[in-house]
C-alpha positions in Angstrom: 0.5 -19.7 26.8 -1.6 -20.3 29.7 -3.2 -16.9 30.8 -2.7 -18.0 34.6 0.0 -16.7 35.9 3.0 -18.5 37.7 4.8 -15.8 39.4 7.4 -15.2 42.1 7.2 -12.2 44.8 10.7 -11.4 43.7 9.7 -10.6 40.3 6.5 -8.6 41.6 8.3 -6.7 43.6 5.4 -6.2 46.1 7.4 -3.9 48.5 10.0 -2.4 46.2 8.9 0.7 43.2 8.7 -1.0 39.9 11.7 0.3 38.4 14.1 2.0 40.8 15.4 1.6 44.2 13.3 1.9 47.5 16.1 4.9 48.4 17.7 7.8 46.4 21.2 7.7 45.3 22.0 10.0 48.0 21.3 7.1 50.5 18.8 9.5 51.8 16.7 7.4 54.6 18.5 4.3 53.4 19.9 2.1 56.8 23.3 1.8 55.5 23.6 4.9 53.4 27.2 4.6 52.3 26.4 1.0 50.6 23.6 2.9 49.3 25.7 5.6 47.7 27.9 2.8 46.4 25.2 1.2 44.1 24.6 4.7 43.0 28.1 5.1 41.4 27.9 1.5 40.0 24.4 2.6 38.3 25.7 6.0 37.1 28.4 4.0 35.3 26.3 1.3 33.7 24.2 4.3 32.7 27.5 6.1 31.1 27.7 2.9 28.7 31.6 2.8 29.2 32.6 6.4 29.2 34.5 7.1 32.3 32.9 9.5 34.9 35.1 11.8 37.2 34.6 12.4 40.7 33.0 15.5 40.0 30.2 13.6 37.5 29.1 11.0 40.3 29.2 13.6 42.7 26.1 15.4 41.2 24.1 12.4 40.0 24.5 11.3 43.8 23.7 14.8 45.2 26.7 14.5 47.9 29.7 16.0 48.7 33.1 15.1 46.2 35.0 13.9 49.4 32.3 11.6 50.4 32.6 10.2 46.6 36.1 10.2 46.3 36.0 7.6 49.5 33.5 5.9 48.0 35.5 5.5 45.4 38.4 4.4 46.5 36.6 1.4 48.1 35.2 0.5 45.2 38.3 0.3 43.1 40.2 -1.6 46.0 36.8 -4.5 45.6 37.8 -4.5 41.8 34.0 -3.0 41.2 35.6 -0.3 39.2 38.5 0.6 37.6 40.0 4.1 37.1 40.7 5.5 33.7 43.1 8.6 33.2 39.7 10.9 32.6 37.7 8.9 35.1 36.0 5.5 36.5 34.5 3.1 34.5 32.5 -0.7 35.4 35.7 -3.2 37.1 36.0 -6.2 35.8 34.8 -8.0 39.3 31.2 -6.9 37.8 31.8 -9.2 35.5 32.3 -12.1 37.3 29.9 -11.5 39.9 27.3 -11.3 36.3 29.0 -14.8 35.5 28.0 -16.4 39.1 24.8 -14.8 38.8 23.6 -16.2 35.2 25.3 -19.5 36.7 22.2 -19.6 38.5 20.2 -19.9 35.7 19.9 -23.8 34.1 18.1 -22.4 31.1 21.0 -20.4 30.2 23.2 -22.8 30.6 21.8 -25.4 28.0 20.5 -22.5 25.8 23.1 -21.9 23.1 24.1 -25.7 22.7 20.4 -26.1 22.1 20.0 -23.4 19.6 23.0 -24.1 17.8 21.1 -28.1 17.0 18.5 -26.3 15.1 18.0 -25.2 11.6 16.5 -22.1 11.4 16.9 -20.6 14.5 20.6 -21.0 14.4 20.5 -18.4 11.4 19.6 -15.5 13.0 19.6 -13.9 16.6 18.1 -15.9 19.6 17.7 -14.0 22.9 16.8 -15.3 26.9 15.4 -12.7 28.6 14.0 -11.8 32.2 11.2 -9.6 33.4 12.2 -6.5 35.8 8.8 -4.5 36.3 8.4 -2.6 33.1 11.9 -3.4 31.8 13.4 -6.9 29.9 16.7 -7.6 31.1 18.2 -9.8 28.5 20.8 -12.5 30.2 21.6 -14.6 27.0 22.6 -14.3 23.6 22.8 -16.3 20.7 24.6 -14.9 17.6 23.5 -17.3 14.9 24.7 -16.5 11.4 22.5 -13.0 10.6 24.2 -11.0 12.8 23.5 -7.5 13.1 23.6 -4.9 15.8 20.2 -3.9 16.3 19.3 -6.9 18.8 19.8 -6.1 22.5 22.7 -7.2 24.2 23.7 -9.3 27.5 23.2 -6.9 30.4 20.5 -4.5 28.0 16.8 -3.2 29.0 14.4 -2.2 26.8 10.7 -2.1 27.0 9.0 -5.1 27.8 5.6 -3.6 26.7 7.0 -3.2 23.1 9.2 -6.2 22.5 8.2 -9.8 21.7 10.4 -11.3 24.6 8.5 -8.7 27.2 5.4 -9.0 25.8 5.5 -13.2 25.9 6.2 -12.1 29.9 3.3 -9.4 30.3 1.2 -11.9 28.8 1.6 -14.2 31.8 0.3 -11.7 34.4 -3.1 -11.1 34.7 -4.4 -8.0 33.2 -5.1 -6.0 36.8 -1.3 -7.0 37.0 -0.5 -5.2 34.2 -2.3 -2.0 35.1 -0.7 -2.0 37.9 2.6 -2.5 36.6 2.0 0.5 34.1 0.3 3.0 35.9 1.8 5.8 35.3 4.5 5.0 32.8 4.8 6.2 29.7 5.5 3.5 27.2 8.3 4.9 25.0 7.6 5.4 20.8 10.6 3.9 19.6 8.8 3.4 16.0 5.9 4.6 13.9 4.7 0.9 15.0 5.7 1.4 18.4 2.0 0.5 20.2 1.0 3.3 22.5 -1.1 3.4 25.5 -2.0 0.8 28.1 -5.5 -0.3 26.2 -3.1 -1.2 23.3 -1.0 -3.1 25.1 -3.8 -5.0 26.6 -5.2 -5.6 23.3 -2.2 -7.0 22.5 -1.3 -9.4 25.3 -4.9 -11.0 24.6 -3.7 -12.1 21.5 -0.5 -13.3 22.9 -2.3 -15.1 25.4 -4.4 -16.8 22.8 -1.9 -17.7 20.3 0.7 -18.7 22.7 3.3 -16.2 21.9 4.2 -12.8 21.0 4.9 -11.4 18.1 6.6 -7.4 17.5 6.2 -6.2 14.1 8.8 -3.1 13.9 7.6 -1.7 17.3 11.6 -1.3 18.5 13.5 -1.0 15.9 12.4 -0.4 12.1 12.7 -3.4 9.7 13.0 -5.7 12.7 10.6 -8.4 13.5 10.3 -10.3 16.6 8.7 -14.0 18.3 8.9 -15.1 22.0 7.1 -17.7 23.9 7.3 -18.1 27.8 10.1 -20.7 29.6 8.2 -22.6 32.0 10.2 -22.5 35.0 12.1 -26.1 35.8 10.6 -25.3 39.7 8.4 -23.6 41.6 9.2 -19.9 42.3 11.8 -20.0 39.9 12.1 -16.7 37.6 9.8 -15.7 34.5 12.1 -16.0 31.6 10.9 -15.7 27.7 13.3 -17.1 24.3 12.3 -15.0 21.8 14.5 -14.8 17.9 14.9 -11.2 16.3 14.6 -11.6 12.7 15.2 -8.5 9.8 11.5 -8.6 8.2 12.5 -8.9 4.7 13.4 -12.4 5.4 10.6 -13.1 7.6 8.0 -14.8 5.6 5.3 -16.4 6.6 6.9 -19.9 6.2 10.1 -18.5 8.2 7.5 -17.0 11.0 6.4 -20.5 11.3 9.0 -22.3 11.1 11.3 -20.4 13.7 8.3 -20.2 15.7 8.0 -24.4 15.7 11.7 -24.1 16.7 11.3 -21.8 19.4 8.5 -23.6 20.8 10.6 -27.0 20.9 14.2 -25.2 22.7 11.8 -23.7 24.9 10.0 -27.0 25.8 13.7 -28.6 26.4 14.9 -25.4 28.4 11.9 -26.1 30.5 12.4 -30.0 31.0 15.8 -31.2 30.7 14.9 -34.9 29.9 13.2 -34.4 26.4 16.5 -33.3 25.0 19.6 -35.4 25.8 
């Protein structure tokens, strides 16, 4: 994993906070406030996990008025963005489409689970693509394999990329000033008793990724749970920084599994990244 980083000025986000909109939910200083307010109400859902929210609800975690919601509302329902419930709104099944034609955008993804599903020990337990968003992973793929078990982060989930194997293969790309910057004042959550803690730990950490070419979480997220992820090279320039890492239950990951998933990993990554060594 080469410690010189490839990145795009999307994914730095050079103008936009790390993590959160330029304007409030309340569109506050925003130029089209309303559209504004609207991605507000879609983010207060996502943030509900499926659990409708009344008028009322969105009202206050937009700071505006319930008419002014209601309307907003209203449009959104008529664009299929959401849907109403008898006790509320919930996410419309247009998001999910619109998530379709965005991951269509993605070749990795697109070869990803055919690719996984030719291998012999990844194909056994839970394979993951996921994407850098300043401190975050966003995970855009999923491969079940045949240990399933909830704990592994879902299609459309965040978590942090300073304490997960698929963020930290990311992190590792950026130069360490990057990651200062990124990190400056955020607290990294302590999701574990081996959850790292503290920038100077992470940076400790993404050395080692750096020299070993990938990253490796030992229980840091979830307790039990082991983790590997090397880098996807992307197939062109500017294209987005994307990691495969497998999540693996640690009392089956010995050193001879670590190795050989790892082996695996490093050969669907190589394909993902040049279409031509795999047919």
């Amino acid at each position: 994993m080469s410690s010189t980083p490839s990145t795009s000025t999307e994914d730095l986000g050079n103008d936009t906070p790390i993590g959160g909109r330029r304007f409030g939910a309340d569109g506050d200083g925003s130029p089209a406030p309303a559209v504004t307010r609207a991605a507000g109400i879609l983010d207060a859902l996502e943030a509900a996990g499926g659990e409708p929210l009344g008028v009322s609800d969105l009202a206050r975690s937009l700071g505006i008025a319930k008419s002014s919601t209601s309307h907003l509302c209203q449009a959104l329902e008529d664009a299929r963005l959401i849907q109403r419930r008898e006790n509320g709104y919930v996410l419309g099944r247009r998001t999910i489409e619109l998530a379709g034609a965005y991951l269509s955008g993605f070749d990795e993804v697109r070869s990803f689970y055919e690719l996984c599903s030719r291998t012999s020990a990844l194909r056994q337990h839970v394979v993951q693509i996921a994407m850098l968003d300043g401190t975050d992973v966003l995970y855009l793929a999923r491969y079940e394999g045949r240990s399933r078990f909830r704990l592994a982060a879902n299609i459309g989930e965040r978590f942090p990329a300073a304490l997960t194997a698929t963020g930290q293969a990311l992190l590792a790309v950026l130069p360490p000033a990057e990651v200062a910057r990124r990190f400056r004042g955020v607290d990294i959550p302590h999701m574990t008793d081996s959850s790292l803690s503290g920038i100077a730990a992470l940076q400790t950490r993404l050395t080692k990724a750096r020299a070993d070419g990938y990253a490796f979480d030992d229980e840091g997220v979830h307790p039990g749970v082991v983790g590997l992820a090397v880098r996807l090279t992307p197939r062109h320039a500017g294209g987005p920084m994307l990691s495969l890492g497998v999540t693996v239950l640690k009392n089956l990951a010995t050193e001879a599994t670590l190795a050989e998933l790892l082996g695996e990993l490093k050969s669907v990554a190589a394909a993902l990244s040049n279409p031509l060594i795999f047919g």
